[in-house]
DSSP file (Angstrom, degrees, kcal/mol; ACC not computed):
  #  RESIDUE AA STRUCTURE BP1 BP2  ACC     N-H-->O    O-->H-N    N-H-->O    O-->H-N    TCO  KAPPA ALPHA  PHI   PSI    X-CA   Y-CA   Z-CA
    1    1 A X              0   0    0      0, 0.0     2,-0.3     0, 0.0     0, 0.0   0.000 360.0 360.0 360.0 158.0  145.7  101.1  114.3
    2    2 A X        -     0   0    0      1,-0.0     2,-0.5     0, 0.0     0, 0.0  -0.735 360.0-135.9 -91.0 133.3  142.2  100.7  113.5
    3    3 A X        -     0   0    0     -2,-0.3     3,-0.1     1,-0.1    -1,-0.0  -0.760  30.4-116.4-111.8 124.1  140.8  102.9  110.4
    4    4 A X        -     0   0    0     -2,-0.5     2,-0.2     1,-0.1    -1,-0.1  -0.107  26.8 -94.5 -41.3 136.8  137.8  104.3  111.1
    5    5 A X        -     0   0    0      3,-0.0    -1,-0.1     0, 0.0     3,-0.1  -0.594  46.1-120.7 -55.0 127.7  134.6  103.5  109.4
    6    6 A X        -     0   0    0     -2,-0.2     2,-0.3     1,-0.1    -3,-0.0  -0.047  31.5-103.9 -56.7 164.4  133.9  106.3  106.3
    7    7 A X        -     0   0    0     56,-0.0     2,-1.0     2,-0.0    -1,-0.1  -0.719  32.2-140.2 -92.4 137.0  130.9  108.2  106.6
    8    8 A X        -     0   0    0     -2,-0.3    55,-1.8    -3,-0.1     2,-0.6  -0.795  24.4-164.4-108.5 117.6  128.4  106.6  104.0
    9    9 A X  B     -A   62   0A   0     -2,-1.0    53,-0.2    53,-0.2     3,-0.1  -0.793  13.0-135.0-116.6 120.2  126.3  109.7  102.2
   10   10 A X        -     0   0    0     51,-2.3     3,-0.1    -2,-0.6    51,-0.1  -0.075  33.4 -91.2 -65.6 169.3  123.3  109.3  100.4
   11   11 A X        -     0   0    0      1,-0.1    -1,-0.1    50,-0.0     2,-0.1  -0.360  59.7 -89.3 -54.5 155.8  122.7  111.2   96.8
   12   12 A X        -     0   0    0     -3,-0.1     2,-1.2     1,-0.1    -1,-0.1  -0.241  54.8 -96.3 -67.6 153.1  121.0  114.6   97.4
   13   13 A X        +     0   0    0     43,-0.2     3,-0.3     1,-0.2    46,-0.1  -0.761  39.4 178.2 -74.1 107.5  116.8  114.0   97.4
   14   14 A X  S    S+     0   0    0     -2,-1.2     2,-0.5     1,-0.2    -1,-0.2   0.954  87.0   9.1 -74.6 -85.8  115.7  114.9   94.0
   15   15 A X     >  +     0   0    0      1,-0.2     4,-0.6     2,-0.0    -1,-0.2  -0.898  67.4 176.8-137.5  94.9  112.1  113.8   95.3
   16   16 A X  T  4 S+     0   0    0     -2,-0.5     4,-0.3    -3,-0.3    -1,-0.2   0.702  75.1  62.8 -62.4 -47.1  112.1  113.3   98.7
   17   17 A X  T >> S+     0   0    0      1,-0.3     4,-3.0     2,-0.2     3,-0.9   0.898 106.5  52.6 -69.5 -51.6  108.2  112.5   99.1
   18   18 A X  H 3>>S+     0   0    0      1,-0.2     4,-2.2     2,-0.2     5,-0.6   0.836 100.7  54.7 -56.4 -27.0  109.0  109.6   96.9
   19   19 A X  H 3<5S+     0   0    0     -4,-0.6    -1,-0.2     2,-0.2     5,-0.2   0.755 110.1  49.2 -77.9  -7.3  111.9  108.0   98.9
   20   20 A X  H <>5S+     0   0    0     -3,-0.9     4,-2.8    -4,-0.3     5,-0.3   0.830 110.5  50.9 -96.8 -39.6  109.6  107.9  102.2
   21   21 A X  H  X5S+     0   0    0     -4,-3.0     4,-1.3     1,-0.2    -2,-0.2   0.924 115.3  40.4 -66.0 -14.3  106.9  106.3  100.3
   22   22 A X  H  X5S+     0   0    0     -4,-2.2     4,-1.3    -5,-0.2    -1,-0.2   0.813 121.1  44.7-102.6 -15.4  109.2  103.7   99.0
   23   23 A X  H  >XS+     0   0    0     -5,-0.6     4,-3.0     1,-0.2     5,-0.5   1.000 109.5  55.4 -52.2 -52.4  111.0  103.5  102.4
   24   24 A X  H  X5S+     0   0    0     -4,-2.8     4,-2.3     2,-0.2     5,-0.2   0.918 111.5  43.8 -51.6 -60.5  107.7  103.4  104.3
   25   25 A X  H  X5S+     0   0    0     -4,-1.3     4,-2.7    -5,-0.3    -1,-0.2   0.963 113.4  51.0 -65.3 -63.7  106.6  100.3  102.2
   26   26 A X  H >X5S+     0   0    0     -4,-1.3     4,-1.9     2,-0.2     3,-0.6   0.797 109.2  52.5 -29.8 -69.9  110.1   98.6  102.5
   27   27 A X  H 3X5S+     0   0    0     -4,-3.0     4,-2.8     2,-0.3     5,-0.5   0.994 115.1  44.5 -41.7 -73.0  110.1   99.0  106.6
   28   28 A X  H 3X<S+     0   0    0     -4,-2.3     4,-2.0    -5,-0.5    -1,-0.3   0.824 102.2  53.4 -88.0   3.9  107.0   97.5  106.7
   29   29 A X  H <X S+     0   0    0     -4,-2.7     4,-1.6    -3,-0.6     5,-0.3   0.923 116.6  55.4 -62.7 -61.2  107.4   94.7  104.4
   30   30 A X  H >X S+     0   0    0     -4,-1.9     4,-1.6     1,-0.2     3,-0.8   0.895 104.8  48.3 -25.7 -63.9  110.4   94.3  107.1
   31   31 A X  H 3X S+     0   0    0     -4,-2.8     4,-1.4     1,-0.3    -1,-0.2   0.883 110.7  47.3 -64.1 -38.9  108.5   94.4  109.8
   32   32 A X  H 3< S+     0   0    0     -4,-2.0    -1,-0.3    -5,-0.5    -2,-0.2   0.696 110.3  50.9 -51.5 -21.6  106.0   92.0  108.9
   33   33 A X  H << S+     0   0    0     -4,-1.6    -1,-0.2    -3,-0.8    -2,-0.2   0.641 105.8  60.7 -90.2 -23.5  108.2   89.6  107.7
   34   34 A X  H  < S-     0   0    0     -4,-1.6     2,-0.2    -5,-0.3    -2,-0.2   0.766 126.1 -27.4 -80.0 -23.8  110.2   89.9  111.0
   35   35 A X  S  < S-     0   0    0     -4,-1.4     2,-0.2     1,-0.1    -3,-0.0  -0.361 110.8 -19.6-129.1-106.1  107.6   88.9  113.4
   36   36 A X        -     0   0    0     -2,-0.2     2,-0.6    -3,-0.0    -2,-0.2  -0.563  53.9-115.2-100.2 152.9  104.3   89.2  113.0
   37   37 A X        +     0   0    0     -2,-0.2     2,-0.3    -4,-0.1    -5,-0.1  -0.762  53.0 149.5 -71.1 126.3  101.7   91.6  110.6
   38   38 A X    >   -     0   0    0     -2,-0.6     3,-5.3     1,-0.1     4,-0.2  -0.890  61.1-101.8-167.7 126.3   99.8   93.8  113.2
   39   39 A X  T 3> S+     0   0    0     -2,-0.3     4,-1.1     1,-0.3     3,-0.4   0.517 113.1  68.8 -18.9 -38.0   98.4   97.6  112.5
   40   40 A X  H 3> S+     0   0    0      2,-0.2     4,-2.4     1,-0.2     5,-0.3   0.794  87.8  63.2 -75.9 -33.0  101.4   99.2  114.4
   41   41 A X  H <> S+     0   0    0     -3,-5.3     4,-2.4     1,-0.2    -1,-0.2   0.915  98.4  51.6 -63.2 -32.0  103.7   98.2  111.8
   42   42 A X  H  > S+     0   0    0     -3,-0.4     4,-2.3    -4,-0.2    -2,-0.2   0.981 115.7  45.1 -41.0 -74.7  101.9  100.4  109.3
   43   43 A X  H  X S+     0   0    0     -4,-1.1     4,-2.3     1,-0.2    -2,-0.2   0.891 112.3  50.1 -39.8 -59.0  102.3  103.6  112.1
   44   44 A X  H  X S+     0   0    0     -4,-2.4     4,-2.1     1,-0.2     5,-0.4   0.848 117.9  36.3 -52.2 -47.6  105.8  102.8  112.9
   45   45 A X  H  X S+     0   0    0     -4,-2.4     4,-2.2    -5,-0.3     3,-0.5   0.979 123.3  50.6 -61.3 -57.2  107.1  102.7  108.8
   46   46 A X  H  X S+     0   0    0     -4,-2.3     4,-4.4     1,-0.2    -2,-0.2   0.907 116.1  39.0 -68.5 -55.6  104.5  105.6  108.3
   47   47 A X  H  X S+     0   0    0     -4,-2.3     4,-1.4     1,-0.2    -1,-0.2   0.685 119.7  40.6 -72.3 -16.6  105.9  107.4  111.1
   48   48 A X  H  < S+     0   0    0     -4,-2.1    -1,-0.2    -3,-0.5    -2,-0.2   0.586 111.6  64.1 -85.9 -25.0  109.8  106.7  110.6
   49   49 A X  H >X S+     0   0    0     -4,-2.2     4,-4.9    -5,-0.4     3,-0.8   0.962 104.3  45.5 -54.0 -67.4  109.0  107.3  106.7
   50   50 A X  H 3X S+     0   0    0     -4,-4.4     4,-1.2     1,-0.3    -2,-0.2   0.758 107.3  51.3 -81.1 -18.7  108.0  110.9  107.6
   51   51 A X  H 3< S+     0   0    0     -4,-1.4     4,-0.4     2,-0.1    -1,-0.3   0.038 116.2  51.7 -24.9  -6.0  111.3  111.8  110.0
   52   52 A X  H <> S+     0   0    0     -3,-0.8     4,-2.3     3,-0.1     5,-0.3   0.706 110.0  47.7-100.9 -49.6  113.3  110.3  106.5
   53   53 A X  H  X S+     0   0    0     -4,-4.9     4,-9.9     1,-0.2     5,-0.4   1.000 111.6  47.0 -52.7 -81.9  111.4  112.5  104.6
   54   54 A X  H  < S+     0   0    0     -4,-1.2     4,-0.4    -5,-0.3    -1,-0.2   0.830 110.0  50.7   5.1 -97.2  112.0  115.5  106.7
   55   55 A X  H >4>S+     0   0    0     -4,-0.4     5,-2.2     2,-0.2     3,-2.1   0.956 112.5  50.5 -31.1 -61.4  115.9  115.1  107.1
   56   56 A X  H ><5S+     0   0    0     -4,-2.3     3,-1.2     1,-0.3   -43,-0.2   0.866 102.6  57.4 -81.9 -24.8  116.1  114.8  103.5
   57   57 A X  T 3<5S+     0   0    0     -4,-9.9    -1,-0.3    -5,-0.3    -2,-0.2   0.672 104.7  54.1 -65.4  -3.7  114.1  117.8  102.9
   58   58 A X  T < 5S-     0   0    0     -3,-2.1    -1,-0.2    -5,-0.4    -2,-0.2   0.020 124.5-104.5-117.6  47.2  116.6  119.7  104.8
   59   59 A X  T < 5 +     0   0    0     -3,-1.2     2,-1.1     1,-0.2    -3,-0.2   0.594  63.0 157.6  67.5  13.6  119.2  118.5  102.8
   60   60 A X      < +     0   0    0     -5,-2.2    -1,-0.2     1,-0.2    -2,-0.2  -0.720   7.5 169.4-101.1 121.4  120.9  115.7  105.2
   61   61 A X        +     0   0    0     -2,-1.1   -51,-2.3   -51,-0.1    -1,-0.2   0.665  44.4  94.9 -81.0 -36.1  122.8  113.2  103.2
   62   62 A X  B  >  -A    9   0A   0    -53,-0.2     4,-0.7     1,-0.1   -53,-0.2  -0.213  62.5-147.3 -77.9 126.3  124.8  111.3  105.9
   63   63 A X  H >> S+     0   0    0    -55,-1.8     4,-3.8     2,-0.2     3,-0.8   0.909  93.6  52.7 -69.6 -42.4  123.3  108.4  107.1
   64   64 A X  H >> S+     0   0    0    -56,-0.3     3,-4.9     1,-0.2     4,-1.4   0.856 104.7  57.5 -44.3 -78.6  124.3  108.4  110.4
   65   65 A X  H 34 S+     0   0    0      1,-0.4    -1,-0.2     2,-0.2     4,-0.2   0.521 108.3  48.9 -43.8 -23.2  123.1  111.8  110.8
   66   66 A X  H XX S+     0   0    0     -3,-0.8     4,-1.5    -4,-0.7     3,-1.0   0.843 110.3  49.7 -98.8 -29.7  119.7  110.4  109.7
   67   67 A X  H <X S+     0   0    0     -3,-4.9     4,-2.3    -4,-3.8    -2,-0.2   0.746 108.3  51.5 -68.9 -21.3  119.6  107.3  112.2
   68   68 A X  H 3X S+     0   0    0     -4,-1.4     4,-1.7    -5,-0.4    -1,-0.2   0.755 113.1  44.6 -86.8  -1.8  120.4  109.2  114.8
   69   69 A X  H <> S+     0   0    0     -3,-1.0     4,-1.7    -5,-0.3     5,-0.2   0.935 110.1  54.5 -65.7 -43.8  117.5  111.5  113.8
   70   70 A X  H  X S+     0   0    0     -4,-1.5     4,-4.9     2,-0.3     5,-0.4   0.936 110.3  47.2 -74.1 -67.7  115.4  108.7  113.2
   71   71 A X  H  X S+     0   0    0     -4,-2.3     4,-0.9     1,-0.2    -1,-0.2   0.926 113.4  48.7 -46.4 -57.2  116.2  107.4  117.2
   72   72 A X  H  X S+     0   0    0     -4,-1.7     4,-0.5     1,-0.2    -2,-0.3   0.739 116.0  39.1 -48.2 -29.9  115.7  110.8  118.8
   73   73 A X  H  < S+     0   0    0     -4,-1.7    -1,-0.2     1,-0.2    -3,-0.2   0.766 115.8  54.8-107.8 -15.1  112.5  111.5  117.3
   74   74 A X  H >< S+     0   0    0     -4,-4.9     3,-1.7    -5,-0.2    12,-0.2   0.736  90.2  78.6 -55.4 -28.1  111.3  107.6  117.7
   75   75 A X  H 3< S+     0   0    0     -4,-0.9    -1,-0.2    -5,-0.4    -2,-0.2   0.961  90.1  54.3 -76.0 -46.3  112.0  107.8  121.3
   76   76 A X  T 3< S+     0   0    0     -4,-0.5     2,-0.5     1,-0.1    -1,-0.3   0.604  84.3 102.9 -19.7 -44.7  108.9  109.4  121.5
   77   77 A X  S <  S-     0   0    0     -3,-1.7     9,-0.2    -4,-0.1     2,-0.2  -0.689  78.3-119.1 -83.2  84.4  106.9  107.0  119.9
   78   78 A X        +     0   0    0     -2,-0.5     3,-0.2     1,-0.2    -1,-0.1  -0.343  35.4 172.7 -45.6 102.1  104.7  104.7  121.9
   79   79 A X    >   +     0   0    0     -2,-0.2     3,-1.8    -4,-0.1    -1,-0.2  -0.045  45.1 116.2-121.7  -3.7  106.3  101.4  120.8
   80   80 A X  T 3  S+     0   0    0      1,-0.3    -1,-0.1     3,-0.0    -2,-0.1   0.673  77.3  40.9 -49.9 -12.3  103.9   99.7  123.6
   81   81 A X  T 3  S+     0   0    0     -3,-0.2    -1,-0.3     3,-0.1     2,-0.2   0.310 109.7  75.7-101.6  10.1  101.8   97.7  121.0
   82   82 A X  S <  S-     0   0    0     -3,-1.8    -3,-0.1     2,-0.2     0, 0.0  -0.843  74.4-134.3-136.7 154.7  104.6   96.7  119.1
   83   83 A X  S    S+     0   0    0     -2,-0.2     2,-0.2   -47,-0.1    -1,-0.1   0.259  84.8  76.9 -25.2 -33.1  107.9   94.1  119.2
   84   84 A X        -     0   0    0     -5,-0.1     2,-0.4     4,-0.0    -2,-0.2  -0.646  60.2-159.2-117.9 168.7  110.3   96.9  118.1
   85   85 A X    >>  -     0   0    0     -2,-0.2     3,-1.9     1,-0.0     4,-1.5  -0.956  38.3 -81.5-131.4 162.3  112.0   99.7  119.5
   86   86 A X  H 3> S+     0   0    0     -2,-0.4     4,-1.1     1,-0.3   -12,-0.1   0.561 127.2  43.6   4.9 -63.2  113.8  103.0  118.3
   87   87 A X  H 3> S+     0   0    0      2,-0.2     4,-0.6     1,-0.2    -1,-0.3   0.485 107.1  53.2-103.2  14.9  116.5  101.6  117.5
   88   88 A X  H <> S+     0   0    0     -3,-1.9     4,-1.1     2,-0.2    -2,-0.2   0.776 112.0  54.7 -48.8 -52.0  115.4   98.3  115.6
   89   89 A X  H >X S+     0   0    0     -4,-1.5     4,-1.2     1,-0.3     3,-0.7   0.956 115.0  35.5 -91.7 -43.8  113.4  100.7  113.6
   90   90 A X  H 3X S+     0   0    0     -4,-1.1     4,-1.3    -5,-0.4    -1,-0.3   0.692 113.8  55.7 -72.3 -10.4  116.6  102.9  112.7
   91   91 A X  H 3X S+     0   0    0     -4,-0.6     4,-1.4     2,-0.1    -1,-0.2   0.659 103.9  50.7 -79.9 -11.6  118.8  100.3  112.4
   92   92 A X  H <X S+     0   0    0     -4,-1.1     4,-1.0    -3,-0.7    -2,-0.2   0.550 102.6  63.5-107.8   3.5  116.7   98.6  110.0
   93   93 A X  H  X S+     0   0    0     -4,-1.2     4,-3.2     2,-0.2     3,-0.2   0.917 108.2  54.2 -51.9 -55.8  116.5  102.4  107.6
   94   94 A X  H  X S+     0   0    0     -4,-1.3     4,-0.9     1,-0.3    -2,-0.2   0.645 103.1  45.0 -43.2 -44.5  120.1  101.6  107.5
   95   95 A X  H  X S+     0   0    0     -4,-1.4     4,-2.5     2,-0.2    -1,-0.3   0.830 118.4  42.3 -58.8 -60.2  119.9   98.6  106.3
   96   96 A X  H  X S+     0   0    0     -4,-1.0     4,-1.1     1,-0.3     3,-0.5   0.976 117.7  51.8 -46.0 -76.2  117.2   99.4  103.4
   97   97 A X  H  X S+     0   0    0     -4,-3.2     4,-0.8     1,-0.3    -1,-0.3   0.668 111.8  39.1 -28.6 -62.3  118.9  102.2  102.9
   98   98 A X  H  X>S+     0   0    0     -4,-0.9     4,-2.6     1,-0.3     5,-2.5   0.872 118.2  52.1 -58.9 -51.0  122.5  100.5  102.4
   99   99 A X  H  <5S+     0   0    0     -4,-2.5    -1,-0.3    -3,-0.5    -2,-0.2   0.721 101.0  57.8 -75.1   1.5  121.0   97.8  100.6
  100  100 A X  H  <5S+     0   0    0     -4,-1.1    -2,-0.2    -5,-0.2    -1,-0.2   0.995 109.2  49.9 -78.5 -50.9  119.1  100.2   98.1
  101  101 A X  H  <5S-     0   0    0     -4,-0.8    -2,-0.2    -5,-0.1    -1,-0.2   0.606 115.5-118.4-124.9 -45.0  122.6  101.6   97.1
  102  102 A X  T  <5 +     0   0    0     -4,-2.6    -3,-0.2     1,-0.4     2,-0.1   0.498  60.4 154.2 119.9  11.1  123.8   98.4   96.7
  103  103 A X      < -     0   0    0     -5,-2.5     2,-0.5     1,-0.1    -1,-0.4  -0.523  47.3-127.8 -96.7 154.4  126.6   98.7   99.6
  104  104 A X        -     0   0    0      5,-0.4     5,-0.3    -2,-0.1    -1,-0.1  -0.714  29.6-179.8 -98.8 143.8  127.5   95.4  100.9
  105  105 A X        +     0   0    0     -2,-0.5     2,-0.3     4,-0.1     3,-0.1  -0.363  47.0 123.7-132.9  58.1  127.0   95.6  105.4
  106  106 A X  S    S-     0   0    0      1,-0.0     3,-0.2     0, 0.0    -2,-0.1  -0.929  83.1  -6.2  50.4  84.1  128.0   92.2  105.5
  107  107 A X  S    S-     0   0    0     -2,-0.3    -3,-0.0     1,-0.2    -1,-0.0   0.968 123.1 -66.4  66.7  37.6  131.4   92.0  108.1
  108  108 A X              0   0    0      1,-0.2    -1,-0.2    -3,-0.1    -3,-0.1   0.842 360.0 360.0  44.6  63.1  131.7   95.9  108.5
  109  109 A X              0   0    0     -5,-0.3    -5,-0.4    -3,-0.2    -1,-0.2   0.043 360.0 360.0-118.8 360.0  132.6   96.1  104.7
């Protein structure tokens, strides 16, 4: 049988307003690097920055819990100038995220 994947939970937010600015910068150093630099990446990091912030001021550690915030409240979010979509932009929190922490996402490890 197959063992589920663990639920991966960040530390509790000490200072939350700092972890969106350094997310927000990270996401969009991503995005530029992934296609192109263009003014929407700045909204999109700004705005997925502040839905991270958010979550983690109301105490949610889980990471899922925060990508799936991150999709629902993206879906909103006139992605017409831009390359990416909802879930680009939350899969690629995860990623930061995962890699800040040091956990290797590499082969579902």
């Amino acid at each position: 049988m197959v063992e589920p994947i663990p639920p991966i939970t960040l530390p509790p937010a000490k200072h939350p307003e700092q972890e969106a600015v350094w997310l927000q910068a990270k996401l969009q150093q991503w995005l530029d690097e992934e296609f192109l630099p263009e003014p929407a990446n700045h909204r999109i990091a700004e705005r997925a920055a502040q839905i991270y912030m958010r979550q983690r001021m109301e105490d949610e550690n889980d990471l899922g819990s925060l990508v799936i915030a991150i999709i629902s409240e993206m879906q909103a979010y006139d992605f017409s100038d831009s390359f990416y979509g909802e879930f680009a932009i939350a899969n690629a929190v995860s990623d930061l995220l995962m890699d800040s922490l040091g956990i290797d996402r590499c082969c579902g490890q």
